[in-house]
matplotlib code that plots the C-alpha trace (Angstrom):
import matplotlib.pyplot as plt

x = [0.0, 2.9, 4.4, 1.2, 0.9, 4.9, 4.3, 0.9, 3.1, 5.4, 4.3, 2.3, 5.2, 6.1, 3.1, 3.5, 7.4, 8.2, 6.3, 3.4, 4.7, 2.1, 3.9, 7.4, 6.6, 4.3, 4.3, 6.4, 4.2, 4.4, 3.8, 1.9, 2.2, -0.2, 0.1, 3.7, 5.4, 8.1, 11.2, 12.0, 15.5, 17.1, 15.6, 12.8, 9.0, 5.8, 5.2, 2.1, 2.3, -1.1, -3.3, -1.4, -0.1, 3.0, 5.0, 8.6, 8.5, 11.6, 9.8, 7.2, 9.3, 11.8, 9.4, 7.2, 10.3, 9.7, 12.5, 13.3, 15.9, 17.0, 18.4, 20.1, 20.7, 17.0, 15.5, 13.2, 12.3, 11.1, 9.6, 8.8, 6.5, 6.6, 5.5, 4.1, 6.6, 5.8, 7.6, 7.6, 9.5, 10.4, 8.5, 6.1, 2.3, 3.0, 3.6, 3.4, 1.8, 3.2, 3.4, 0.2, -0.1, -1.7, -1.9, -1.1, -2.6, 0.7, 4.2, 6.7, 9.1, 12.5, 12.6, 16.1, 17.7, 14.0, 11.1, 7.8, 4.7, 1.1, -0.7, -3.3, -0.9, 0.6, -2.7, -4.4, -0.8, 0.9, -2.8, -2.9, -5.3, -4.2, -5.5, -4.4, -5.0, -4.4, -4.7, -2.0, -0.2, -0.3, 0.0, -1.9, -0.4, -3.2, -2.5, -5.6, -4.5, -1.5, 0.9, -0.8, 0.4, -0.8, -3.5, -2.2, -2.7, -1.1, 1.5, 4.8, 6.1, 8.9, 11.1, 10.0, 12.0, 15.4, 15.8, 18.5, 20.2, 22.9, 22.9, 26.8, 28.3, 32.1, 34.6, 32.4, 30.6, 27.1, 27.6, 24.3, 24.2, 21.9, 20.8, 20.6, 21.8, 20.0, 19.4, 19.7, 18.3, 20.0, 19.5, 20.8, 17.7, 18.8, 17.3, 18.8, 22.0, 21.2, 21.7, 18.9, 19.5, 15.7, 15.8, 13.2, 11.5, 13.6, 12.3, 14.4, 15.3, 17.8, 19.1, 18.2, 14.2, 14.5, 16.3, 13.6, 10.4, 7.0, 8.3, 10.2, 12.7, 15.7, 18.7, 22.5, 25.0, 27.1, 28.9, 32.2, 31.5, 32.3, 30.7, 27.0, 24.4, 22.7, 21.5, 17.9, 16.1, 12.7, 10.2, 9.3, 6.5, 4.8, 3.6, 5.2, 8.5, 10.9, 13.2, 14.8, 17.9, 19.0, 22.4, 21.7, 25.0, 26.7, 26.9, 28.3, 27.1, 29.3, 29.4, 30.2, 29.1, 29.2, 27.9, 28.9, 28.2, 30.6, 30.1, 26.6, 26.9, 25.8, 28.5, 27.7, 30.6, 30.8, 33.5, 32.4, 35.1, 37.6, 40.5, 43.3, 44.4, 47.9, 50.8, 53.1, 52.7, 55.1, 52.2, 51.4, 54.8, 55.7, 57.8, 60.2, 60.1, 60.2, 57.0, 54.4, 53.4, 50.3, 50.0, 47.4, 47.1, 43.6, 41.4, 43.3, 42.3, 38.4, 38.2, 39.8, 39.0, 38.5, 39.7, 41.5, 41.2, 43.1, 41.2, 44.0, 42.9, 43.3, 44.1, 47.5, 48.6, 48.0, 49.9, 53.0, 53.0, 52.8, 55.0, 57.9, 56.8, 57.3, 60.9, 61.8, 60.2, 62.4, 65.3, 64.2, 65.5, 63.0, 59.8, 58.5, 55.9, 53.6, 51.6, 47.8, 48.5, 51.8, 50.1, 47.2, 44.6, 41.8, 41.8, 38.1, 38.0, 37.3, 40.4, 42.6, 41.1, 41.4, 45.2, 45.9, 43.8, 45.2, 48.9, 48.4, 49.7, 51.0, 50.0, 47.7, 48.0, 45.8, 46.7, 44.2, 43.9, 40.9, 38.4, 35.4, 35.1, 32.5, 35.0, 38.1, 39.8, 39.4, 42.6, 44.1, 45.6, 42.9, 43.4, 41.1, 40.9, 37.5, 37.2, 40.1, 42.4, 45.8, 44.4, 43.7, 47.6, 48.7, 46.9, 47.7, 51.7, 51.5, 49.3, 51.5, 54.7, 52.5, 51.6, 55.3, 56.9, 54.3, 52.7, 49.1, 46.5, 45.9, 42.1, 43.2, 42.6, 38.8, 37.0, 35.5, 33.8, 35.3, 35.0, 39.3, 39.8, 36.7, 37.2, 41.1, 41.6, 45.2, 46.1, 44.5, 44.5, 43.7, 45.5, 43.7, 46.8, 45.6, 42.8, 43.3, 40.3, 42.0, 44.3, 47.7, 47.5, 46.7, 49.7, 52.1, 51.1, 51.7, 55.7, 58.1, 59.7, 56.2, 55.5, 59.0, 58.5, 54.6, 56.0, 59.1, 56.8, 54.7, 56.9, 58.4, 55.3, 55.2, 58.8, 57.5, 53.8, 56.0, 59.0, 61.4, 64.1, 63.5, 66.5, 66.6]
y = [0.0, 2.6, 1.4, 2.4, 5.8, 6.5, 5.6, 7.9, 10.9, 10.3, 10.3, 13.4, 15.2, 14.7, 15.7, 19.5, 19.2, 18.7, 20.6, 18.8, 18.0, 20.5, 23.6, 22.4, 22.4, 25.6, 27.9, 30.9, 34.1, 36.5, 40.2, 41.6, 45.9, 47.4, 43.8, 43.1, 40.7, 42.3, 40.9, 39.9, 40.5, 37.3, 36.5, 39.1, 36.8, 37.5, 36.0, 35.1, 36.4, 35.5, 35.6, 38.8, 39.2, 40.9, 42.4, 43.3, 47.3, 48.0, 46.1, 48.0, 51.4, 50.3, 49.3, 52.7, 55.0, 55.6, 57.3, 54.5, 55.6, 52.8, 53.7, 50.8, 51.9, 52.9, 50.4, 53.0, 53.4, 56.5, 56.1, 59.8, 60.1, 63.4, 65.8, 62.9, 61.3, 57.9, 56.8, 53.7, 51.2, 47.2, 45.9, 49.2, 49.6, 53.2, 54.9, 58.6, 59.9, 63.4, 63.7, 62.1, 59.2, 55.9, 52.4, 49.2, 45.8, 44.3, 46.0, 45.8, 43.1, 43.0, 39.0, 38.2, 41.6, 42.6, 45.0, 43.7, 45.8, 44.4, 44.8, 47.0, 49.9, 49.3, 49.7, 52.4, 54.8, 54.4, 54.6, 51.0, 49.0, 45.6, 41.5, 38.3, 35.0, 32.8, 29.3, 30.8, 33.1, 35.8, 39.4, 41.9, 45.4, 48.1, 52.3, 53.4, 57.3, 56.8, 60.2, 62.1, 62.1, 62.7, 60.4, 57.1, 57.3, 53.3, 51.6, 53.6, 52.2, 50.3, 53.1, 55.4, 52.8, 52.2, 48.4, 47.1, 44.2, 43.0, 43.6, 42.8, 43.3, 43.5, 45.4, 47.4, 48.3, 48.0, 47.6, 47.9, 47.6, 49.7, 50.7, 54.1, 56.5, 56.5, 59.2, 57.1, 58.2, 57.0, 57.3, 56.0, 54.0, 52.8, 49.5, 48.0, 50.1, 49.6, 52.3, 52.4, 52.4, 53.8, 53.8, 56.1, 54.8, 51.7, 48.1, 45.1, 43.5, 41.2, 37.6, 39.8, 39.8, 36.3, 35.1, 37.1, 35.9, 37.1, 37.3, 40.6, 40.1, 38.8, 38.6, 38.9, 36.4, 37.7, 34.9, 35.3, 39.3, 41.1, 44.1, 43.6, 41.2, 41.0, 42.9, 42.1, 44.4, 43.9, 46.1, 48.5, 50.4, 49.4, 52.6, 54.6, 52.0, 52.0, 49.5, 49.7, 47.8, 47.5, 46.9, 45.8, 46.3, 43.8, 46.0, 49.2, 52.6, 54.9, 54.6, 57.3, 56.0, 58.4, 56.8, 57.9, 56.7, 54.8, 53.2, 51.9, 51.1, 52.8, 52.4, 53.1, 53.3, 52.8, 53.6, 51.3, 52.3, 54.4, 52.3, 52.5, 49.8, 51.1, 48.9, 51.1, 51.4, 54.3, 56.2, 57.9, 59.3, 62.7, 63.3, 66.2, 68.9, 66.7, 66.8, 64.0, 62.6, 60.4, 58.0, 56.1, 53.0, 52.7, 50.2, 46.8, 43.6, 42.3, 45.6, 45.7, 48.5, 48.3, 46.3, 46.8, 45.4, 42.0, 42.1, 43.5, 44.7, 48.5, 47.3, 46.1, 48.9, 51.2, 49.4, 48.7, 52.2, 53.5, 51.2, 53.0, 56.3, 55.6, 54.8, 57.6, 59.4, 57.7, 59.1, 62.6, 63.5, 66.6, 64.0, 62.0, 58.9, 57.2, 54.3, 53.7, 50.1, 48.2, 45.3, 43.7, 44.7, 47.0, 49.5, 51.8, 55.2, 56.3, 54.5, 56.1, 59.7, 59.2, 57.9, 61.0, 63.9, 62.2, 62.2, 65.8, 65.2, 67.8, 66.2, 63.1, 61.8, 59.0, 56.9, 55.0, 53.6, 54.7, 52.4, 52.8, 49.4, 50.4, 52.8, 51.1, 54.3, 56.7, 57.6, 60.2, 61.5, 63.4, 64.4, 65.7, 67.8, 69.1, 72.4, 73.6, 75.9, 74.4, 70.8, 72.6, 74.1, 70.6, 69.2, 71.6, 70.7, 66.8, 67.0, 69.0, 66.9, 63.5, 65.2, 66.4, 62.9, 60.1, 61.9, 60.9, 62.4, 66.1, 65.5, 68.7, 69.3, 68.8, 69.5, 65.8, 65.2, 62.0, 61.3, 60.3, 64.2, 65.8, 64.5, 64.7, 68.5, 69.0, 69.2, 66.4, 64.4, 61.9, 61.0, 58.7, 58.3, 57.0, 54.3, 50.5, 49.9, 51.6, 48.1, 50.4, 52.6, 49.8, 48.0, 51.1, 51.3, 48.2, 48.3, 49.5, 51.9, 53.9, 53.3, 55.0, 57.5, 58.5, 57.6, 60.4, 63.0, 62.4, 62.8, 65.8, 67.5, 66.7, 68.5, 71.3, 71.8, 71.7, 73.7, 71.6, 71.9, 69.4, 67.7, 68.4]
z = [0.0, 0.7, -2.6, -4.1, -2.7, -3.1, -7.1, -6.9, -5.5, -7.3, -11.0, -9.8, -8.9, -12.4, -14.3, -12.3, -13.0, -16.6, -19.2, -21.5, -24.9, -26.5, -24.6, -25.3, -29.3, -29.1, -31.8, -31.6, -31.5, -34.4, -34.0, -37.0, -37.4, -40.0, -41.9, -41.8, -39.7, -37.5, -37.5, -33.7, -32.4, -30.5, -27.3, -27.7, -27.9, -26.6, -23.3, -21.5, -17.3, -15.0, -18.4, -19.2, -22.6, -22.7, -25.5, -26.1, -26.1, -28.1, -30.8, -31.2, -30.7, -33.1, -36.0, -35.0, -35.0, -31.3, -29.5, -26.2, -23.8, -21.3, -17.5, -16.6, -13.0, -12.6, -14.7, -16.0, -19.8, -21.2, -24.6, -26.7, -29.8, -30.9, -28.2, -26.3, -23.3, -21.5, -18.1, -16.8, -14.5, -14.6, -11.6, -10.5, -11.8, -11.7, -15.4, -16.2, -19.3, -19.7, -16.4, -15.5, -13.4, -14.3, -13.6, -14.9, -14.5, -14.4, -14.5, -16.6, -16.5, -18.0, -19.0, -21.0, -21.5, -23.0, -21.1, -21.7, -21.1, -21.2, -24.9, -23.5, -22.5, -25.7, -26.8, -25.1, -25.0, -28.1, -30.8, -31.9, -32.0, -30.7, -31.6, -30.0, -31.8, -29.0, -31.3, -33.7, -31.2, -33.4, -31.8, -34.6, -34.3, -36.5, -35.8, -35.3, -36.3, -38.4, -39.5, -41.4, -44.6, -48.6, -49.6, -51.5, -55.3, -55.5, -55.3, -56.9, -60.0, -60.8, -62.5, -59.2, -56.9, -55.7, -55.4, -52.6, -54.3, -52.0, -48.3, -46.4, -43.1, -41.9, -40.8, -39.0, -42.2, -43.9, -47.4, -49.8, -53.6, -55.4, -58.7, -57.9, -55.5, -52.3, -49.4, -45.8, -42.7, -40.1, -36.1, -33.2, -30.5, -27.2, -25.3, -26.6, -28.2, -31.9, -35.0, -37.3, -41.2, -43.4, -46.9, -48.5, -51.8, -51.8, -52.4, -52.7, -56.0, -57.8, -56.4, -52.6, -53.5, -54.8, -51.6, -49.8, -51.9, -50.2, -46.5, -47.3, -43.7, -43.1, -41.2, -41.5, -40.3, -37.6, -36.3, -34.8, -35.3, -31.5, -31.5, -33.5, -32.3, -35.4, -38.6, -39.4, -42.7, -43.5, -45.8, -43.7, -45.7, -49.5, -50.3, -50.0, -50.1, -47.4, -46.5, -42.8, -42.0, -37.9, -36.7, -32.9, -31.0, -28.5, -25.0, -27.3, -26.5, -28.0, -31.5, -34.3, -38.0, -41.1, -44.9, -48.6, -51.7, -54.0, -57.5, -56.6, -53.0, -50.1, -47.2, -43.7, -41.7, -37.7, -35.4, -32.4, -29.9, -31.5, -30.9, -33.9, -36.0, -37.3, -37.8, -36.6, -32.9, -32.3, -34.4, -31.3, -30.4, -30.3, -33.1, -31.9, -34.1, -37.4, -39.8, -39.5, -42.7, -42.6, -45.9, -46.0, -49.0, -50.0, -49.4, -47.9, -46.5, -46.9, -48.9, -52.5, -53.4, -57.5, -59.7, -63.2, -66.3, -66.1, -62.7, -60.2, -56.8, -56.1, -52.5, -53.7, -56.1, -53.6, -50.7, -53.4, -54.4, -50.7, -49.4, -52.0, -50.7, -47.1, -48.0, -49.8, -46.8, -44.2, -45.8, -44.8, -41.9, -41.1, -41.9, -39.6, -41.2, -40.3, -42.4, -41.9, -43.2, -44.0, -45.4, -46.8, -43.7, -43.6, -41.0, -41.4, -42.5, -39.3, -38.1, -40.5, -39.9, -36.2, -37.0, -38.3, -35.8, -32.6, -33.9, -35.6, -38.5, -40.4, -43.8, -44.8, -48.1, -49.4, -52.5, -54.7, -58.1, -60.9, -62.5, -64.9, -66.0, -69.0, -70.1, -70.7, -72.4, -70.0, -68.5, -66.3, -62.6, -60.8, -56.7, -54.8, -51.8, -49.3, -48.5, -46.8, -48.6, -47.1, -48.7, -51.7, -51.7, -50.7, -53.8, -56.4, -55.4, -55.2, -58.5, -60.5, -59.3, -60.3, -63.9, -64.6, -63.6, -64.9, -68.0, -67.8, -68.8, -66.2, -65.2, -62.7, -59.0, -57.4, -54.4, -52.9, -50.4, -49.1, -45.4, -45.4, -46.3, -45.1, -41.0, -41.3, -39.0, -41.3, -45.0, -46.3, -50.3, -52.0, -55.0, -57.5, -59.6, -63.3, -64.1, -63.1, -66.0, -69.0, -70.2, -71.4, -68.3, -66.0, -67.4, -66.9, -63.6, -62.2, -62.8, -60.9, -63.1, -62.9, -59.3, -58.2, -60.6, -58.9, -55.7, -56.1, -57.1, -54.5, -52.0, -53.8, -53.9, -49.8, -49.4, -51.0, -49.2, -45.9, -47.3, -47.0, -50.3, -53.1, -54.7, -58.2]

ax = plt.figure().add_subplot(projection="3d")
ax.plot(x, y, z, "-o")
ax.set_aspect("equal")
plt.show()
């Protein structure tokens, strides 16, 4: 008989311990806003507290351009829509509306990294109107008074879109392809730390849209990566189009990023903690009285740059030629140089400008190779310069030096706006020397004969920037 009760209590215990096999292979709810499916961030679900339905906040912020700022310390998340401002607190009822106080049913709790609030304050606070489809766990997400905006007249046509065709991450980079020059709005949303990427009139298209079919989301992947969590991108609006791409960050708060667009591709660049890659690590020294001398070969590593017409990477042009300037620059006594690269790596823009500011350089000099593949006879030296008179001095001396020793083509002296001399604070170039895509210049310029030739009048055109007498 105490067998039999034993057995009894304890196959009980069991059934109340372990989890039926119909909750263990439960569907995994979906949040629907306006009739698209949100893309959820890792470890962020709906979750179900005393009958309470609770959704990720930052979720709902994000995908509803929401401004959320987190307080670790207090636990407290304020969340702003326009003029409106909503306070709350993981574990109190309390919430203020702007400023007034109100209940809810059950606080918010912060469940894996992620603050959950109950639908209904989502609902009632933030103008959505809010289903629950409890057989297919499907949150439905519907603004009730949506931004006001000009009434739709349809869908925009094809030849009104930009179409995203390619969508890559690394090297602290987001790299888009496009088939046409896009405008990006970028922000930066807190809780968690993640910078936001919208692309106005932009759909996707090419082998991306195909990958992508009907579910218009998807996800990068960002294994082995240190600083990003993940990089989701999903269709955020249909009409008007808008894609948004989100680069959620691994426990970084301070982050710079600046974008530009090159040869059909949108580059967003982030600086996630400033430190320097340099392969010289006396970079940082003073350097007593001489004059420093930043050159910096374009490009390097998992970036090559362009390439030429038997298909040779910019990347290594640029590091051979720079390599032969940074000799002839060591044999100056009164210079003083430093290299942004010494081989085939790819410190960021950012890296290179920061290189150059914190050492205060008294000259930067970037060195790049030319390409327009569908115009195999162009030809010629062009350098540019942003802005700044002294870079435009420093330009108009390198680029006469480069025209008089290597004979291409004079394609003159022009103001660029290229983040490697617009953020540099001294005399700053970059020399695009002759075009890699033209097949007899190309040739030319992969020998050595023309490579000490450029790399002498660079550094000539260096001496005489900084005064310093030029052997004739």
């Amino acid at each position: 008989m105490k067998k039999s009760i034993l057995f009894i209590l304890f196959s009980v215990f069991f059934l109340i311990a372990l989890p039926n096999h119909s909750d263990a292979a439960a569907k995994q709810t979906k949040i629907i806003l306006d009739g698209e499916e949100c893309v959820l961030p890792e470890n962020a679900d709906v979750v179900n507290l005393n009958n309470n339905v609770m959704i990720p906040i930052r979720v709902v912020a994000e995908n509803l351009k929401f401004k959320v700022d987190w307080h670790q310390k207090t636990q407290n998340v304020k969340i702003q829509q326009n003029a409106k401002v909503i306070s709350l607190a993981v574990g109190k009822k309390e919430v203020l509306v702007d400023n007034e106080q109100k209940t809810l049913n059950l606080a918010p709790q912060n469940i894996k990294n992620t603050v959950v609030v109950p639908i209904r304050f989502v609902s009632e606070e933030m103008g959505l109107k809010v289903g629950w489809n409890n057989v297919d766990k499907i949150v439905t997400l519907d603004r009730i008074n949506p931004d006001p905006s000009p009434p739709a007249t349809g869908e925009e046509s094809e030849s009104e879109l930009h179409h995203v065709n390619d969508i890559q991450f690394a090297n602290n980079q987001l790299v888009l392809s496009l088939d046409q020059e896009v405008t990006p709005v970028i922000s930066q949303l807190t809780s968690p730390d993640r910078i936001v990427v919208d692309l106005p009139h932009t759909a996707f298209g090419g082998p991306l849209a195909e990958s992508l079919g009907s579910k218009s989301v998807g996800k990068l992947d960002l294994s082995g990566v240190p600083n990003v969590t993940e990089v989701r991108y999903s269709l955020f609006n249909q009409d008007p189009a808008q894609i948004r791409i989100v680069i959620e960050l691994n426990q970084i708060s301070n982050v710079q990023y600046t974008s530009e667009w090159i040869e059909g591709q949108l580059i967003v660049d982030l600086n996630m903690n400033g430190d320097l890659i340099t392969t010289n690590p006396d970079a940082m020294l003073p350097h007593s009285g001489a004059k420093l001398v930043v050159i910096d070969p374009g490009h390097g590593g998992s970036d090559p740059g362009t390439s030429g017409y038997s298909n040779q990477f910019e990347k290594d042009f640029t590091l051979a030629l720079s390599l032969k300037v940074q000799a002839l620059l060591l044999e100056e006594p009164e210079i003083k140089v430093v290299m942004t690269r010494e081989t085939d790596v790819y410190p960021t823009r950012t890296e290179r400008v920061q290189l150059a500011n914190t050492g205060k350089a008294n000259v930067f000099v970037s060195i790049h190779g030319n390409s327009v593949k569908d115009s195999p006879k162009t030809t010629g030296t062009e350098t540019f310069y942003y802005q700044r008179s002294s870079s435009k001095s420093l330009a108009e001396v390198i680029h006469r030096h480069l025209i008089e020793a290597i004979g291409l083509k004079d394609r003159g002296v022009k103001n660029g706006d290229l983040q490697v001399i617009r953020e540099t604070t001294m005399p700053a170039v970059l020399l695009e020397i002759g075009f890699l895509s033209n097949p007899e210049e190309e040739a030319a310029m992969l020998t050595d004969s023309f490579q000490n030739k450029a790399a002498q009048a660079i550094v000539d055109g260096i001496k005489e920037y900084l005064g310093i007498e030029v052997n004739q």
